[in-house]
PyMOL commands that place a pseudoatom at each C-alpha (Angstrom):
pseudoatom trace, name=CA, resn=UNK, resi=1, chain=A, elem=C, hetatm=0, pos=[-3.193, -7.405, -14.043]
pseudoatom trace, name=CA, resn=UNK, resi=2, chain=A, elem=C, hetatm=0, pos=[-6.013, -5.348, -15.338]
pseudoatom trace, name=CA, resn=UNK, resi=3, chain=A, elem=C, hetatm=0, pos=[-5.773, -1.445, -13.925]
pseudoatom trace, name=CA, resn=UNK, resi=4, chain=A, elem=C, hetatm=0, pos=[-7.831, 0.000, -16.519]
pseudoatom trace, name=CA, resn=UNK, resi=5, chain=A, elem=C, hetatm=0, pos=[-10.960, 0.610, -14.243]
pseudoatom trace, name=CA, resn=UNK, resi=6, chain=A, elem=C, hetatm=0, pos=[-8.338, 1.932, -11.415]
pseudoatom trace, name=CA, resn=UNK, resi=7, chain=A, elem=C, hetatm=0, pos=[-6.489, 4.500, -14.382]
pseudoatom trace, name=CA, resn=UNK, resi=8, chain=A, elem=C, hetatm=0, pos=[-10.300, 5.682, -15.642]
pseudoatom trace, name=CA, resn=UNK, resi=9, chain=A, elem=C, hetatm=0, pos=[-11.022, 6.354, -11.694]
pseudoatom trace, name=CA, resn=UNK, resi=10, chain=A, elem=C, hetatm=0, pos=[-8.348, 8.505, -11.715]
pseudoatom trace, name=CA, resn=UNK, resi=11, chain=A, elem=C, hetatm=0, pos=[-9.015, 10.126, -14.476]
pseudoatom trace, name=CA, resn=UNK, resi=12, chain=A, elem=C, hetatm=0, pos=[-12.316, 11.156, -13.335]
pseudoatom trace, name=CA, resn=UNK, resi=13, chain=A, elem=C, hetatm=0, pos=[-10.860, 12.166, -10.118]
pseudoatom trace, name=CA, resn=UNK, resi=14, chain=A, elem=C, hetatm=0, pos=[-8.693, 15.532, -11.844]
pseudoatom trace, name=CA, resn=UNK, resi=15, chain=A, elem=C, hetatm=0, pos=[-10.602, 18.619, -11.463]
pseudoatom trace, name=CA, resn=UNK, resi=16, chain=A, elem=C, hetatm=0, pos=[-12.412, 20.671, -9.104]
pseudoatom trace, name=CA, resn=UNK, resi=17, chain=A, elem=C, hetatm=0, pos=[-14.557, 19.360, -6.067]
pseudoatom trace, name=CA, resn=UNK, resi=18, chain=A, elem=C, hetatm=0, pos=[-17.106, 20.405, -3.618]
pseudoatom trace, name=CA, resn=UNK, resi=19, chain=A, elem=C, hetatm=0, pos=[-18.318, 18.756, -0.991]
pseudoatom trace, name=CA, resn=UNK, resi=20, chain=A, elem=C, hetatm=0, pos=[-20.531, 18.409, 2.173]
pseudoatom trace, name=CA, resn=UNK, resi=21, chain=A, elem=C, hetatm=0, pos=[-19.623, 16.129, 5.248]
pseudoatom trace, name=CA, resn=UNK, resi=22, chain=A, elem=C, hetatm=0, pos=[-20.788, 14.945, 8.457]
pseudoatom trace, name=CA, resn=UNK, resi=23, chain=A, elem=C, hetatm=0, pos=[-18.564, 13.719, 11.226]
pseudoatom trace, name=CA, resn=UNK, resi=24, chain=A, elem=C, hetatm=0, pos=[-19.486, 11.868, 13.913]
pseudoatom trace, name=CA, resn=UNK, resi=25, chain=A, elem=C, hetatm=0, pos=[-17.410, 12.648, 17.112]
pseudoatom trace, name=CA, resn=UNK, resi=26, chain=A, elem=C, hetatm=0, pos=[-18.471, 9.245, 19.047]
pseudoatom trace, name=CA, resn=UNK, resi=27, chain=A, elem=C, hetatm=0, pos=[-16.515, 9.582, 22.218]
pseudoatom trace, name=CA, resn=UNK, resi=28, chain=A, elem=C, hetatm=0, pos=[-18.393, 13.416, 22.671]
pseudoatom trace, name=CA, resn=UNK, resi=29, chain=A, elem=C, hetatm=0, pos=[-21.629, 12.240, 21.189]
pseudoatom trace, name=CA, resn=UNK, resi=30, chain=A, elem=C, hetatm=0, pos=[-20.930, 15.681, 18.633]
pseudoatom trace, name=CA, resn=UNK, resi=31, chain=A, elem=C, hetatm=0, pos=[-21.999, 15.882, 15.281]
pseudoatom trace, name=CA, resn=UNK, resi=32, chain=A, elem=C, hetatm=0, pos=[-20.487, 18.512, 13.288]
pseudoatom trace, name=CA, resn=UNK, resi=33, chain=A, elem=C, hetatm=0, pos=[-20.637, 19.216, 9.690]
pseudoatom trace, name=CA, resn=UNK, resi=34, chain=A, elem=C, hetatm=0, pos=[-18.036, 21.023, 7.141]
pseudoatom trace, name=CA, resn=UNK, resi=35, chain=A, elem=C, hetatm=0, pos=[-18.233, 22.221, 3.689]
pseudoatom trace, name=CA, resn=UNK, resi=36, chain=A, elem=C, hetatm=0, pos=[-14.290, 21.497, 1.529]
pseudoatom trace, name=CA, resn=UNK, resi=37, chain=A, elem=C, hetatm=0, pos=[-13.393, 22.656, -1.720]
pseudoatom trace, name=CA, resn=UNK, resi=38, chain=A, elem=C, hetatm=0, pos=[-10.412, 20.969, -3.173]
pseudoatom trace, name=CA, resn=UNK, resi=39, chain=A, elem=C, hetatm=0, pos=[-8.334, 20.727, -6.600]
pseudoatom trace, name=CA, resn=UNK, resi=40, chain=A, elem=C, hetatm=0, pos=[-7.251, 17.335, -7.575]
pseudoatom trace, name=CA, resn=UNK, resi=41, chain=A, elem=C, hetatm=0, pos=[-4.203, 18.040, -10.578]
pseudoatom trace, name=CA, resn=UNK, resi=42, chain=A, elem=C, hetatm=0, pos=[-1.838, 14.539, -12.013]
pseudoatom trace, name=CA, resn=UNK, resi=43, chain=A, elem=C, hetatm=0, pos=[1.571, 15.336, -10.647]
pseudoatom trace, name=CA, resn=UNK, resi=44, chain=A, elem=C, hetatm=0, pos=[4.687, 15.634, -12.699]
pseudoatom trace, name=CA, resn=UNK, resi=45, chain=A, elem=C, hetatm=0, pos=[7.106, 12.727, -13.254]
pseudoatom trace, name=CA, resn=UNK, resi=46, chain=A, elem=C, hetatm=0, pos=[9.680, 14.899, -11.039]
pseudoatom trace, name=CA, resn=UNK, resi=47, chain=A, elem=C, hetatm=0, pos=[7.269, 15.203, -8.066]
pseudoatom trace, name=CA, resn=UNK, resi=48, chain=A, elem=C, hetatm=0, pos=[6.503, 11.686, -8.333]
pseudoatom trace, name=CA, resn=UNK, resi=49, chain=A, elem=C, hetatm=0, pos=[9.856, 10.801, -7.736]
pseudoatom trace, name=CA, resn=UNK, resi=50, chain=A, elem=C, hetatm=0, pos=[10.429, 13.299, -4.961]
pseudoatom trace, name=CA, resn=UNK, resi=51, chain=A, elem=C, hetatm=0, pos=[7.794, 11.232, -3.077]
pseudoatom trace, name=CA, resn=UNK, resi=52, chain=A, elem=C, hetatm=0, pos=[8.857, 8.134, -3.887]
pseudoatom trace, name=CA, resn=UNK, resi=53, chain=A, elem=C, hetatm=0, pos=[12.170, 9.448, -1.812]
pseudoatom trace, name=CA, resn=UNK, resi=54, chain=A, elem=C, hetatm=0, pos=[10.180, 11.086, 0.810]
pseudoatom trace, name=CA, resn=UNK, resi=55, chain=A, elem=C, hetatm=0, pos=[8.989, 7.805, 1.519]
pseudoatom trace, name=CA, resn=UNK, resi=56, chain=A, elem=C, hetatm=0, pos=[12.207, 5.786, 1.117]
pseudoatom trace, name=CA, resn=UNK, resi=57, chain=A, elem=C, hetatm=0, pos=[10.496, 3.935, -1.206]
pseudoatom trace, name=CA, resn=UNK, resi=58, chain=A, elem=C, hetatm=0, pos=[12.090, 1.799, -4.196]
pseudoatom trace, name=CA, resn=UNK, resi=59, chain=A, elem=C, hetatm=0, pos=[12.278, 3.270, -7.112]
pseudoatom trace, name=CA, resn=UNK, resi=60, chain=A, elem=C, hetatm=0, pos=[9.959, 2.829, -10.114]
pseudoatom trace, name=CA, resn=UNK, resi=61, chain=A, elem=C, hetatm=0, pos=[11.016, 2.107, -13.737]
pseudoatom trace, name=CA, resn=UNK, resi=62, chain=A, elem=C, hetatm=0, pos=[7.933, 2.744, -14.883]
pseudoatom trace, name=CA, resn=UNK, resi=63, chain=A, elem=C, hetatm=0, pos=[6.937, 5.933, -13.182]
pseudoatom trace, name=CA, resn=UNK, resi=64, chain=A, elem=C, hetatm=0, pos=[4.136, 7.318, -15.632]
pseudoatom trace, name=CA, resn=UNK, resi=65, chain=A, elem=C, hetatm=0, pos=[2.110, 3.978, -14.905]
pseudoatom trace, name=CA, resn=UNK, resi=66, chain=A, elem=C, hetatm=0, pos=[1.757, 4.844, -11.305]
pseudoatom trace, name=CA, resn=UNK, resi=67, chain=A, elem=C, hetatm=0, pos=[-1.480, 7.399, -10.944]
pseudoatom trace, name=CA, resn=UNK, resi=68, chain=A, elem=C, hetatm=0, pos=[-0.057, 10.283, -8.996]
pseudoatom trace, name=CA, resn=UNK, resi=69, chain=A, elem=C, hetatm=0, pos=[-1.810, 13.706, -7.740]
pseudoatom trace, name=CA, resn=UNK, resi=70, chain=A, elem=C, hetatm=0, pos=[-1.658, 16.964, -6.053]
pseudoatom trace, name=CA, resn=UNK, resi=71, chain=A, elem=C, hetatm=0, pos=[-4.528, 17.682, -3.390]
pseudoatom trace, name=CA, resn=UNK, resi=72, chain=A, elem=C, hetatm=0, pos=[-5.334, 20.600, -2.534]
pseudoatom trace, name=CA, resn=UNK, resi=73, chain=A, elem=C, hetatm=0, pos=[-8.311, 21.450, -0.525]
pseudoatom trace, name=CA, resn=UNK, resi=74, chain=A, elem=C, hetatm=0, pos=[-9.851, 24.196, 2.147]
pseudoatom trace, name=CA, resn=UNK, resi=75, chain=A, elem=C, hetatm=0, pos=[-12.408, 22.974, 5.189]
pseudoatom trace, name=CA, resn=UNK, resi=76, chain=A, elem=C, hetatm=0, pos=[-14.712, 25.250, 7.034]
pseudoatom trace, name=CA, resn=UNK, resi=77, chain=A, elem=C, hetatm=0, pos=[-16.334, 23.880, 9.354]
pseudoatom trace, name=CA, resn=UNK, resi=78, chain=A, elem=C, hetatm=0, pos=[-19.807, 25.231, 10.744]
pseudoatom trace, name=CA, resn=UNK, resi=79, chain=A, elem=C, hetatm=0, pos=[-18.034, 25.949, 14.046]
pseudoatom trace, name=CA, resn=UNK, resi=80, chain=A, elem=C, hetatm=0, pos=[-16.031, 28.133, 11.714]
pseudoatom trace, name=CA, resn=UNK, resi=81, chain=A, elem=C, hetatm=0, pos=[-12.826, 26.447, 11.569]
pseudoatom trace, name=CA, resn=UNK, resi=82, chain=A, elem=C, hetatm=0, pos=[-10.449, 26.096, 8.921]
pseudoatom trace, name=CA, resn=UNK, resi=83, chain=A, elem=C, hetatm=0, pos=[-7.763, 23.802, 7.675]
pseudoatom trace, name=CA, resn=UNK, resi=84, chain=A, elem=C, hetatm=0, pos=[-5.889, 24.020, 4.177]
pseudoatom trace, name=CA, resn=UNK, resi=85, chain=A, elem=C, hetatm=0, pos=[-3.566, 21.295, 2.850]
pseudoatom trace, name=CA, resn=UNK, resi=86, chain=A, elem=C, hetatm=0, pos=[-1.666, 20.847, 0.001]
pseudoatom trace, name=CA, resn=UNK, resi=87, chain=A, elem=C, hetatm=0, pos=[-0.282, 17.068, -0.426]
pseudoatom trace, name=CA, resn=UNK, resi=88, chain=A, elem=C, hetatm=0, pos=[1.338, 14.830, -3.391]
pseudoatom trace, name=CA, resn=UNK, resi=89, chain=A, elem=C, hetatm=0, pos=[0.252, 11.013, -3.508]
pseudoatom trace, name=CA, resn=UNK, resi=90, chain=A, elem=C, hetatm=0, pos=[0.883, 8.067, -5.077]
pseudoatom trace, name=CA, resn=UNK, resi=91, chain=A, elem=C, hetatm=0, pos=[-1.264, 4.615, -5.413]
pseudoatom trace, name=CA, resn=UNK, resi=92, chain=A, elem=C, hetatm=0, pos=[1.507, 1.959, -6.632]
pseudoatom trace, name=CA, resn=UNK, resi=93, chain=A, elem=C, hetatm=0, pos=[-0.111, -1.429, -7.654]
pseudoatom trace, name=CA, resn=UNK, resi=94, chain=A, elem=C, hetatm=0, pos=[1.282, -4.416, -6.252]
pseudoatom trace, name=CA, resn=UNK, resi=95, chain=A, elem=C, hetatm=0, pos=[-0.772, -7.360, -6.409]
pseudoatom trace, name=CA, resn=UNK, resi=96, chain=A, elem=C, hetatm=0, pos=[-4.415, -8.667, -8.026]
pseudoatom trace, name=CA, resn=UNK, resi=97, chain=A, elem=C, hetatm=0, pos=[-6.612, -10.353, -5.107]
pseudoatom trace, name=CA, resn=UNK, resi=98, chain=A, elem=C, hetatm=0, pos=[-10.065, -11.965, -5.736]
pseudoatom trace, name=CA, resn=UNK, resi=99, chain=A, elem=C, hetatm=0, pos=[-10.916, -9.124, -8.499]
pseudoatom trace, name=CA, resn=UNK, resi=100, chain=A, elem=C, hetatm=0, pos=[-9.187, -6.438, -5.852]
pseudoatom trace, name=CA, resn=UNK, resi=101, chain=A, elem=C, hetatm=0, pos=[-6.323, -4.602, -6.827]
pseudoatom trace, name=CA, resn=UNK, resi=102, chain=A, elem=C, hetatm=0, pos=[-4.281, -3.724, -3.797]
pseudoatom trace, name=CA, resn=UNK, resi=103, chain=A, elem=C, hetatm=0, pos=[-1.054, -1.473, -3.329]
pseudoatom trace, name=CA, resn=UNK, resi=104, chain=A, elem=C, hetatm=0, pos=[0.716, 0.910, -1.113]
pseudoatom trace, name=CA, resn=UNK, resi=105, chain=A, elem=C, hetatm=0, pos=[-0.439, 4.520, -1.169]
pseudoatom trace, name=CA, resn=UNK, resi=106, chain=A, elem=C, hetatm=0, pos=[1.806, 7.217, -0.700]
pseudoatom trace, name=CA, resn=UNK, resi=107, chain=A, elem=C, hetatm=0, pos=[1.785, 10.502, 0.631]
pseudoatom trace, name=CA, resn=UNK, resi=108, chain=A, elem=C, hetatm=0, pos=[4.296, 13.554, 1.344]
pseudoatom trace, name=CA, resn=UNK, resi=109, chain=A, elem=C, hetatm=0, pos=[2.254, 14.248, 4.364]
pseudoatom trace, name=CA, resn=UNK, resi=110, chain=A, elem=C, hetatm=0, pos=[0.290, 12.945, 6.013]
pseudoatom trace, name=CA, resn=UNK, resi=111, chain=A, elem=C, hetatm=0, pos=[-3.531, 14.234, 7.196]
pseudoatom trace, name=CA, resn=UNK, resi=112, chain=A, elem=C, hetatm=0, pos=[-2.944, 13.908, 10.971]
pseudoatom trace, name=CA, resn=UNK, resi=113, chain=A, elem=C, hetatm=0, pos=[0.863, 13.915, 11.288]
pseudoatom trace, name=CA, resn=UNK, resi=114, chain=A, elem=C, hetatm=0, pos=[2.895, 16.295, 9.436]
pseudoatom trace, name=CA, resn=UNK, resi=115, chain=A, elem=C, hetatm=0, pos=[5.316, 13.854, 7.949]
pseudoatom trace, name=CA, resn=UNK, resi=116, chain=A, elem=C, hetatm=0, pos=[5.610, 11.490, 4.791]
pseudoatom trace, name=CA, resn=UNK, resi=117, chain=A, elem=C, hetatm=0, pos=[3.471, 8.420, 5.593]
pseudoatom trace, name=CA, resn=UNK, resi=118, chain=A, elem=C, hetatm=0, pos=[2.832, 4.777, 3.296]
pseudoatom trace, name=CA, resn=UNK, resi=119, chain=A, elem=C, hetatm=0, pos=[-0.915, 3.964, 3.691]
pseudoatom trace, name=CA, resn=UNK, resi=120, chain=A, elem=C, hetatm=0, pos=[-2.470, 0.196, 1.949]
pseudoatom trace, name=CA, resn=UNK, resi=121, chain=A, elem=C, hetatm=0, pos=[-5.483, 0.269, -0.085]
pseudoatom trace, name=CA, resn=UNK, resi=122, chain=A, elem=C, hetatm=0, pos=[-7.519, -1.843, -2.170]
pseudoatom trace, name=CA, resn=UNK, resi=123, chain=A, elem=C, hetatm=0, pos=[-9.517, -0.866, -5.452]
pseudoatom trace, name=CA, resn=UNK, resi=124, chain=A, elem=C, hetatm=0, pos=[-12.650, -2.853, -6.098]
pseudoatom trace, name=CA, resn=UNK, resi=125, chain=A, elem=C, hetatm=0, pos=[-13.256, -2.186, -10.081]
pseudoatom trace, name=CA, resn=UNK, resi=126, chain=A, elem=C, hetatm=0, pos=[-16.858, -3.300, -9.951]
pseudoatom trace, name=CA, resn=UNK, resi=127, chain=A, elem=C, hetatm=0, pos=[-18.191, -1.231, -7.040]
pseudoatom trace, name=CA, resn=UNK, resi=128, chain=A, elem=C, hetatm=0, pos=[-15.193, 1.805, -8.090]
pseudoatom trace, name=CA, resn=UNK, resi=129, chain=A, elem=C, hetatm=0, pos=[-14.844, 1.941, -4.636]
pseudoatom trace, name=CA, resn=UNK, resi=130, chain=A, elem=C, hetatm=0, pos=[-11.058, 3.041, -3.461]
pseudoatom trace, name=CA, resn=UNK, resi=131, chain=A, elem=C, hetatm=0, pos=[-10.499, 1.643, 0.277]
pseudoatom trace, name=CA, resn=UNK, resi=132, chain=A, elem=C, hetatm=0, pos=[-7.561, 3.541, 2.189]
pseudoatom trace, name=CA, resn=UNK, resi=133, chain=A, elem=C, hetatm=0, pos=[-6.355, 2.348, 5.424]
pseudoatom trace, name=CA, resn=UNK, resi=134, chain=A, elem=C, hetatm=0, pos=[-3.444, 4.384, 7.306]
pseudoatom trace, name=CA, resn=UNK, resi=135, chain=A, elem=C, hetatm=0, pos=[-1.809, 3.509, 10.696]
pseudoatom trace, name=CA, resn=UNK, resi=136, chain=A, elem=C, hetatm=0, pos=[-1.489, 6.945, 12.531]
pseudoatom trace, name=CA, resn=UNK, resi=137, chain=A, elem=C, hetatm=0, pos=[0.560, 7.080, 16.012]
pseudoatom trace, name=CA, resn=UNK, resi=138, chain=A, elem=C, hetatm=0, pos=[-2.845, 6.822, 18.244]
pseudoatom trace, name=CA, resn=UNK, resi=139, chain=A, elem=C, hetatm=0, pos=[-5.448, 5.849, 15.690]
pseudoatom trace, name=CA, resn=UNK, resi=140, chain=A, elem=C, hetatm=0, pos=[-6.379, 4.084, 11.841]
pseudoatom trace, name=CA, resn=UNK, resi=141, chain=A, elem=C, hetatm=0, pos=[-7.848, 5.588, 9.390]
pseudoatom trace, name=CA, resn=UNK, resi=142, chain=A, elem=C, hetatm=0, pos=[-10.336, 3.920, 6.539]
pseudoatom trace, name=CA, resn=UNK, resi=143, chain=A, elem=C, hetatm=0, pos=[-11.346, 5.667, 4.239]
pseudoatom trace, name=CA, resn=UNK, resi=144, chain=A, elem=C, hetatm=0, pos=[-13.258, 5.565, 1.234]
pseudoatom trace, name=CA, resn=UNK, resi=145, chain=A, elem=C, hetatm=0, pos=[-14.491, 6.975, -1.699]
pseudoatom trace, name=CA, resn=UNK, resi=146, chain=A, elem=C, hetatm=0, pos=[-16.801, 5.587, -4.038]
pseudoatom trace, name=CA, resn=UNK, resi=147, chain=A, elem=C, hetatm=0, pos=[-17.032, 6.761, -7.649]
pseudoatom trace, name=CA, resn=UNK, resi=148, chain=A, elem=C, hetatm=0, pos=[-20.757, 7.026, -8.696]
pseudoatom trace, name=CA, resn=UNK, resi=149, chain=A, elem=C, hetatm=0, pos=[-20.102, 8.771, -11.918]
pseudoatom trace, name=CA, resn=UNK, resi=150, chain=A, elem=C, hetatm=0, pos=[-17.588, 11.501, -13.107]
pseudoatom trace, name=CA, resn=UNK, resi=151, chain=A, elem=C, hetatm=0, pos=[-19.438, 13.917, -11.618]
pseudoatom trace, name=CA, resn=UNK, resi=152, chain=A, elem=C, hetatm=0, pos=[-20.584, 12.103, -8.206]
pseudoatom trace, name=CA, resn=UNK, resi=153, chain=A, elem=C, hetatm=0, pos=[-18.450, 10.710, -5.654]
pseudoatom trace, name=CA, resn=UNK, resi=154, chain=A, elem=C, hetatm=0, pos=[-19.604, 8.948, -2.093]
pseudoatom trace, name=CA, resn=UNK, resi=155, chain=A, elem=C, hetatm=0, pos=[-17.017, 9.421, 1.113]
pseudoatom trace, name=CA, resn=UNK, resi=156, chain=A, elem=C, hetatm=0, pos=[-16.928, 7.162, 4.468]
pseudoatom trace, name=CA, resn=UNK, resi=157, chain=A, elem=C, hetatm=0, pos=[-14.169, 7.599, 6.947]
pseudoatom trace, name=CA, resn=UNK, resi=158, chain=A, elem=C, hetatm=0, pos=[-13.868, 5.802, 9.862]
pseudoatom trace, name=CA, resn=UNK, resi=159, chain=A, elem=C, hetatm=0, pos=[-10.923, 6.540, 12.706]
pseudoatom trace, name=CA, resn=UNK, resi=160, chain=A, elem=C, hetatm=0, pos=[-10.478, 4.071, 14.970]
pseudoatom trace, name=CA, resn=UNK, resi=161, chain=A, elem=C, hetatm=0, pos=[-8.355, 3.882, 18.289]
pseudoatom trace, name=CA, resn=UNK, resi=162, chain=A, elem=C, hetatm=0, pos=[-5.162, 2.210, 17.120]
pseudoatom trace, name=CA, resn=UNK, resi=163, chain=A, elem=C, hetatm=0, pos=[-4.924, -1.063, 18.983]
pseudoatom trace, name=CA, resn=UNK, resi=164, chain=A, elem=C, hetatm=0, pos=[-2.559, -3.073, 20.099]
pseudoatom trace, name=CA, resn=UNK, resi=165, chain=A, elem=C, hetatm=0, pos=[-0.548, -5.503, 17.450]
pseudoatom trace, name=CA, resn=UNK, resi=166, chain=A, elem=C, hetatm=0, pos=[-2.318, -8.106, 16.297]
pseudoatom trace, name=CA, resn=UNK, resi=167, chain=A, elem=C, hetatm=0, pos=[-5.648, -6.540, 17.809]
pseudoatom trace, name=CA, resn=UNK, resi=168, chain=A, elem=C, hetatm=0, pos=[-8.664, -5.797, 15.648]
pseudoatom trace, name=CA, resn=UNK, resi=169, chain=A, elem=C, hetatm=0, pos=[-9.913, -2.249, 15.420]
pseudoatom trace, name=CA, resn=UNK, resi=170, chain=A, elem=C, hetatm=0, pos=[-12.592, -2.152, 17.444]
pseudoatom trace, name=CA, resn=UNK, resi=171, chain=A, elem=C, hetatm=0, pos=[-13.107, 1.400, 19.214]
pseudoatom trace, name=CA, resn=UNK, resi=172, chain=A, elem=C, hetatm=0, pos=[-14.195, 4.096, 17.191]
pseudoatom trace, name=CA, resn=UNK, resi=173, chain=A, elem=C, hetatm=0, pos=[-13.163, 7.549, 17.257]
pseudoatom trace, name=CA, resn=UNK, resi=174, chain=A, elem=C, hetatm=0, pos=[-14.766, 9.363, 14.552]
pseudoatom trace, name=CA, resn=UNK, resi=175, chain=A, elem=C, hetatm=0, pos=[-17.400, 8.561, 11.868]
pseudoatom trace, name=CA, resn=UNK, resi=176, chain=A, elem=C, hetatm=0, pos=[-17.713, 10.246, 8.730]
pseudoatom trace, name=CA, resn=UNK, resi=177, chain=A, elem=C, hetatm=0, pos=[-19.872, 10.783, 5.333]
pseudoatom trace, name=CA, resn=UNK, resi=178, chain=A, elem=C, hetatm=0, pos=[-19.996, 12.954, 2.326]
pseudoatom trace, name=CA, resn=UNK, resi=179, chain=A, elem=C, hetatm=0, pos=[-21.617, 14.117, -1.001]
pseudoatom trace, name=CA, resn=UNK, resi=180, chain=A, elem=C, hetatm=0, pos=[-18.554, 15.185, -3.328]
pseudoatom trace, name=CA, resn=UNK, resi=181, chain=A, elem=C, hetatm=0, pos=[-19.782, 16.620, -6.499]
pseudoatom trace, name=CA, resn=UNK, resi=182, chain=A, elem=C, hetatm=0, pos=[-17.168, 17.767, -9.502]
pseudoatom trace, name=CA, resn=UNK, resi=183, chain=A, elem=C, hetatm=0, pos=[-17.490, 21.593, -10.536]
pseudoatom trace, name=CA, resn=UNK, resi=184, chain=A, elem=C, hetatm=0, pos=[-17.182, 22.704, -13.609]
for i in range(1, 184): cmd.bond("trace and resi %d" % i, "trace and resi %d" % (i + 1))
show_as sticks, trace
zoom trace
């Protein structure tokens, strides 16, 4: 399995970000943009662990492979509204599809519930486009981020209504897109 695109992504990821986003509110026809500044910092073998437990998720010999992160970030929106967060992560590699590589991605907490939550994605190492998918209580979340260059990233998020088993998400809740630019 080659991961050596998905590793360099990663690497490029560390740093500082800024970004500007617009979010499509479909069921209020509302359109609101937001400005977030967040820190993106490789976690420590320790705190990789620690959410490989939250999770109750099998441990990994090889824990150093696995590209792990802190994210920390601050939203204003132009409403004025805030939100900080501060989450670990984990993207563990399980399986090479058609030139994808696709995994489980882990987080301490979750975005909309406060709680430790295991997410899929799939990495396409031609495009560098990192596809995240996460079944919330009342809706699913894709997102994705698409690495330009170093310096420029691309951001869609789409939340859908979560629908019944074996339905296909069709309603959508909220739209999203953004510029994310690295600062030095």
């Amino acid at each position: 399995m080659n991961t050596e695109v998905f590793q360099q992504f990663f690497v490029y990821c560390v740093g500082s970000w800024q970004t500007e986003r617009t979010y499509h509110y479909l069921a209020d026809q509302e359109v609101e943009r937001s400005r977030t500044e967040f820190l993106i910092q490789p976690l420590t073998r320790e705190i990789k662990q620690k959410v490989l437990t939250d999770n109750n998720y099998p441990d990994i010999a090889d824990l150093e492979s696995i590209p792990g992160f802190n994210l920390g970030f601050y939203t204003i929106s132009e409403k004025g509204e805030e939100v900080r967060q501060n989450l670990n992560l984990l993207f563990v590699v399980k399986a090479e599809n058609n030139g994808y590589l696709e995994g489980d991605y882990l987080r301490d907490r979750a975005y909309e519930e406060a709680r430790p939550i295991i997410s899929a994605f799939r990495f396409d190492s031609t495009t560098r486009e990192l596809l995240m998918t996460t079944n919330y209580t009342r809706s699913v979340s894709v997102d994705s981020i698409t690495l330009i260059n170093p310096d420029l990233r691309i951001r869609k998020i789409i939340n859908y209504q979560r629908p019944k088993e074996g339905e296909p998400l069709e309603k959508v809740l909220l739209v999203g897109f953004g510029v994310e630019c690295k600062v030095s």
